[in-house]
C-alpha positions in Angstrom: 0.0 0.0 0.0 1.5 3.5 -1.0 2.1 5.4 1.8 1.8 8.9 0.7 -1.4 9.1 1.2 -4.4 7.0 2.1 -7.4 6.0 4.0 -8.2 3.1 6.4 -11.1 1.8 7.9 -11.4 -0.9 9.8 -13.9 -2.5 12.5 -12.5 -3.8 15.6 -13.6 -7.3 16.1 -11.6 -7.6 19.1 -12.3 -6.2 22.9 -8.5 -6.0 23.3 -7.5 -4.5 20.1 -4.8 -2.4 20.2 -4.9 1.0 17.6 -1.2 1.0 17.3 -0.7 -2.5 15.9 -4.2 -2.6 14.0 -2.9 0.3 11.7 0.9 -1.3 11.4 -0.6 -4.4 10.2 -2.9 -2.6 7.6 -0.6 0.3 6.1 2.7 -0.9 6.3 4.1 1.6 8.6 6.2 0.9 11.5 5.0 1.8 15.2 6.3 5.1 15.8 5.3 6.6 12.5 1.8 5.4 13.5 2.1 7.3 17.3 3.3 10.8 15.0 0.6 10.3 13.0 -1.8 9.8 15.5 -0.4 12.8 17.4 -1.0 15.4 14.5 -4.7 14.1 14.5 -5.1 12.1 11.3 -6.8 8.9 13.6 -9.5 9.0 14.4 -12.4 5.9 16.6 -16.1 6.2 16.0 -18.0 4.3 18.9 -21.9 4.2 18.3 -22.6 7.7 17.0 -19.8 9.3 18.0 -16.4 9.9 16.5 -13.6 11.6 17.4 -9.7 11.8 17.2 -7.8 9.0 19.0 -4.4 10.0 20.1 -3.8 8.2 22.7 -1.8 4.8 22.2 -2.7 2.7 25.1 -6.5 3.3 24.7 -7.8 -0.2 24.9 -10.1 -1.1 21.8 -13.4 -2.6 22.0 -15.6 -5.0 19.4 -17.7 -2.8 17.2 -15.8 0.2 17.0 -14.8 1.4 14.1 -11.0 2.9 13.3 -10.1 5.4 11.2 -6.8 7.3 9.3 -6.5 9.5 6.6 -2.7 9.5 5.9 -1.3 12.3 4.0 2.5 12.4 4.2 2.3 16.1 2.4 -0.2 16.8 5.0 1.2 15.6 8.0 5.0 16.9 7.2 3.3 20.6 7.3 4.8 23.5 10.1 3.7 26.5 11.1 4.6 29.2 13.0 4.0 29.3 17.1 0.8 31.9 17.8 0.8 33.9 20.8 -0.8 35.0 23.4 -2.4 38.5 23.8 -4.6 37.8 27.0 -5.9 34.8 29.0 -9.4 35.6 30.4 -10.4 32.7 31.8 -13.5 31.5 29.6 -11.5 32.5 26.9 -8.1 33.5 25.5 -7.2 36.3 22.3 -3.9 35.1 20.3 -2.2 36.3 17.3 -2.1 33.7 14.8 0.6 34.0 12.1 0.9 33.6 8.1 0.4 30.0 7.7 -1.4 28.5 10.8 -4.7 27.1 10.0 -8.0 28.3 12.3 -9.2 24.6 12.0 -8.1 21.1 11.3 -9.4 18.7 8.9 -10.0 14.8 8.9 -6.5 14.9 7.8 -4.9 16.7 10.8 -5.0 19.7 12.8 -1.6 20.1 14.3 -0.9 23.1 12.9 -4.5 24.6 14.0 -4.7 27.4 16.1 -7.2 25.4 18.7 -4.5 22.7 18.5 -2.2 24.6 19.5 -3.9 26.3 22.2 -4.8 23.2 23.8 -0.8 22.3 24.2 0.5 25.7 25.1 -2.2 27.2 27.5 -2.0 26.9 31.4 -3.9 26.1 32.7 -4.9 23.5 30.1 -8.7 24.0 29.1 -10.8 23.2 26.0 -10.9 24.8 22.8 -13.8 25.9 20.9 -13.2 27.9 17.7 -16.0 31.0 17.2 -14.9 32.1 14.1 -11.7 31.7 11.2 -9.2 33.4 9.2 -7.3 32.5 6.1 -4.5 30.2 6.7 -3.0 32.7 4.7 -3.9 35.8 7.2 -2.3 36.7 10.2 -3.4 38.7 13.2 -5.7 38.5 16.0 -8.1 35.2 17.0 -10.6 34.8 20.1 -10.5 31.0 20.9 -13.5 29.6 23.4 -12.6 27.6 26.3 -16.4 26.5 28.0 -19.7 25.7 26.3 -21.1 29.0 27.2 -18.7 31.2 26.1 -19.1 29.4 22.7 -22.6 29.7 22.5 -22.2 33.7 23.3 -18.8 34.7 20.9 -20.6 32.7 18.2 -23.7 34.1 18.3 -22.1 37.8 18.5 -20.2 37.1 15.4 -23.3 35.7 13.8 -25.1 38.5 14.5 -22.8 41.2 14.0 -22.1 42.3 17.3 -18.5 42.4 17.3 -15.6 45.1 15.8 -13.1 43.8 12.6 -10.0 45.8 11.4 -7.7 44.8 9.4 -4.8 46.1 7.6 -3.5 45.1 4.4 -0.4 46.0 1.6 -1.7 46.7 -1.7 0.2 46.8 -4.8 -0.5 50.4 -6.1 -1.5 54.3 -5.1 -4.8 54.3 -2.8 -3.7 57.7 -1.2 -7.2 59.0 -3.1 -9.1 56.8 -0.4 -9.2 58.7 2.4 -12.8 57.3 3.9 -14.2 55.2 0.7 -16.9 52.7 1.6 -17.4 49.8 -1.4 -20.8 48.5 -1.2 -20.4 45.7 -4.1 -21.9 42.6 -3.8 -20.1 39.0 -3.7 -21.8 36.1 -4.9 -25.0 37.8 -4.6 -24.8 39.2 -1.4 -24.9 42.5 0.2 -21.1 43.2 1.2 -19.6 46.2 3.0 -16.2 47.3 3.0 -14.8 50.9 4.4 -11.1 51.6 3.0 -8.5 54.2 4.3 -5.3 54.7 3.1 -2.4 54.6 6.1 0.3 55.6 3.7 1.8 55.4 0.0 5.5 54.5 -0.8 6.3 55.9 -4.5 9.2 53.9 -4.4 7.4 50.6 -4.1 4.1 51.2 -5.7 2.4 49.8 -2.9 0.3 51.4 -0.4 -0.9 50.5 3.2 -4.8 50.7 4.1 -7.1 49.8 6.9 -10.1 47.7 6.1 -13.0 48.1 8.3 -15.6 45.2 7.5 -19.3 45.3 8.0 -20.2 41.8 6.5 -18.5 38.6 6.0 -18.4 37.3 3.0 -15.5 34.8 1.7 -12.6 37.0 0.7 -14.4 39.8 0.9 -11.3 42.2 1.6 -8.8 41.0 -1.0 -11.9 40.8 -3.8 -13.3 44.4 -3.1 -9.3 45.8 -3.0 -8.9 43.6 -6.3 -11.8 45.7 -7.3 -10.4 49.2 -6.8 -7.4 47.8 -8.5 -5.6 47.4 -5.6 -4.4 43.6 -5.2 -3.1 42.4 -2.2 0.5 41.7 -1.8 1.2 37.7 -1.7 -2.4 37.5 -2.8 -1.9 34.1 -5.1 -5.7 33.8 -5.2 -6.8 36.9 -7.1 -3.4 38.2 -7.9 0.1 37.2 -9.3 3.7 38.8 -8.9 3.2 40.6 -12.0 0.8 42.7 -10.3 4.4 44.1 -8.0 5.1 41.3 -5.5 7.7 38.5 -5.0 6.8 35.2 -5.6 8.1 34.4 -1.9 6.2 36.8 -0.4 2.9 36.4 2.1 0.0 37.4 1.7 -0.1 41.3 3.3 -3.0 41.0 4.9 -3.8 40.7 8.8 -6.5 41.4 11.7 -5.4 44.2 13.9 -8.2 44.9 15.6 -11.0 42.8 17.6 -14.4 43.8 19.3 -17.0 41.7 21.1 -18.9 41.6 23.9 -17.8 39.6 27.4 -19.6 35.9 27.2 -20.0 37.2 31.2 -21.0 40.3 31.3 -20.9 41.6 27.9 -19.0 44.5 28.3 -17.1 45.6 25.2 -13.6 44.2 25.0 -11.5 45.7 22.3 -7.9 44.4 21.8 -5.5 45.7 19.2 -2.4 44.0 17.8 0.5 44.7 18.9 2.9 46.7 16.5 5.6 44.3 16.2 3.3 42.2 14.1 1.5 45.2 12.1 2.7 45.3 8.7 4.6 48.0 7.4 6.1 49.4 4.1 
């Protein structure tokens, strides 16, 4: 069986099955390659209903469940950069999560998720509920949940538009016209609202640096309204190439600087800003 990538799926017919030497025997992989792989959250056990990722070695097996990996060597062989912490408030914690780090983790893995990486870094150790995303391929500021009820109250403020988004970006191009300009055009069909400033213009660069205030969500809405004005995002390999004035090994110039919500306690307004060693700059 190739082992770059595959699937396995296998019932346990035996109440002392062990995970470890269930998925040696079926993909060819020797023991500890298994325990990495199981680490970086590509095993997963379904028992009755319920399924979730297995990671720990010794967890004795029983008849009827059912075992599970999706083994993608690409996948697995990922890095990313450590987050950090802004503030720990108990119920939940604000990080800055850098170029590269996913927000969530797939069937295939999630060790280089934010939540992931939360979980093993924050101490006291607690749960980790994500309430909303950004881009793998934005940086900047993240609220991850650590109790049912502070889930249920961040989501439902993002939902509903009850919290504060800022971001900054570098755009390929002069933007020093925008001094308050507010796009209105629609994506895929739905009402989306962008206000632009400009922060600064370098001549010698071509590029500019602007603050995006957001007052919908819609996928990409920030690099696809600044693609708009003719303004592409630096590093933006979705809607842009490096003929458009960036390096082929740059980032994408994009990140979340500021974030408002209300308190899942006592919903007071909390703001937080990023701090300016990871603002961008020209």
């Amino acid at each position: 069986m190739p082992t770059h990538a595959f699937e396995i799926h296998h019932v346990v017919t035996d109440d002392s099955g062990d995970a470890i030497e269930i998925l040696t025997s079926l993909s060819s992989l020797s023991a500890t390659k298994v325990k990495q792989a199981m680490q970086k959250g590509c095993v997963w056990l379904t028992s009755g209903k319920k399924t979730s990722r297995l990671r720990r070695a010794s967890r004795n097996l029983k008849s009827g469940q059912e075992l599970h990996m999706y083994f993608n060597e690409d996948i697995l062989s990922q890095q990313a950069a450590a987050a950090s912490l802004i503030k720990d408030c108990g119920d939940y914690s604000v990080w800055y999560k850098p170029y590269g780090m996913l927000s969530q983790g797939s069937k295939w893995s999630d060790h280089t998720t934010l939540t992931r990486y939360v979980e093993q870094q924050l101490m006291p150790q607690r749960p980790c509920f994500l309430v909303h995303r950004l881009d793998r391929a934005t940086s900047g500021l993240m609220v991850v949940a650590h109790t049912k009820h502070a889930v249920r109250a961040l989501t439902s403020a993002f939902e509903n538009r009850q919290t504060g988004k800022c971001y900054h970006a570098i755009v390929c191009g002069d933007a020093s016209a925008l001094t308050e300009h507010c796009i209105e055009n629609e994506l895929d069909g739905k009402n989306a609202i962008s206000v632009i400033r400009c922060l600064g213009f370098n001549p010698a660069l071509n590029r500019s640096k602007v603050e995006v205030v957001i007052r919908t969500g819609r996928k990409h809405q920030i690099r696809r309204h600044l693609l708009q004005l003719g303004l592409p995002i630096a590093g933006d390999r979705l809607y842009s190439s490096p003929e458009d004035g960036w390096l082929e090994a740059e980032d994408l110039q994009l990140c979340s600087v500021y974030l408002a919500f209300p308190d899942p306690q006592n919903k007071a307004m909390q703001e937080f800003y990023l701090p300016k060693q990871w603002d961008l700059s020209l």
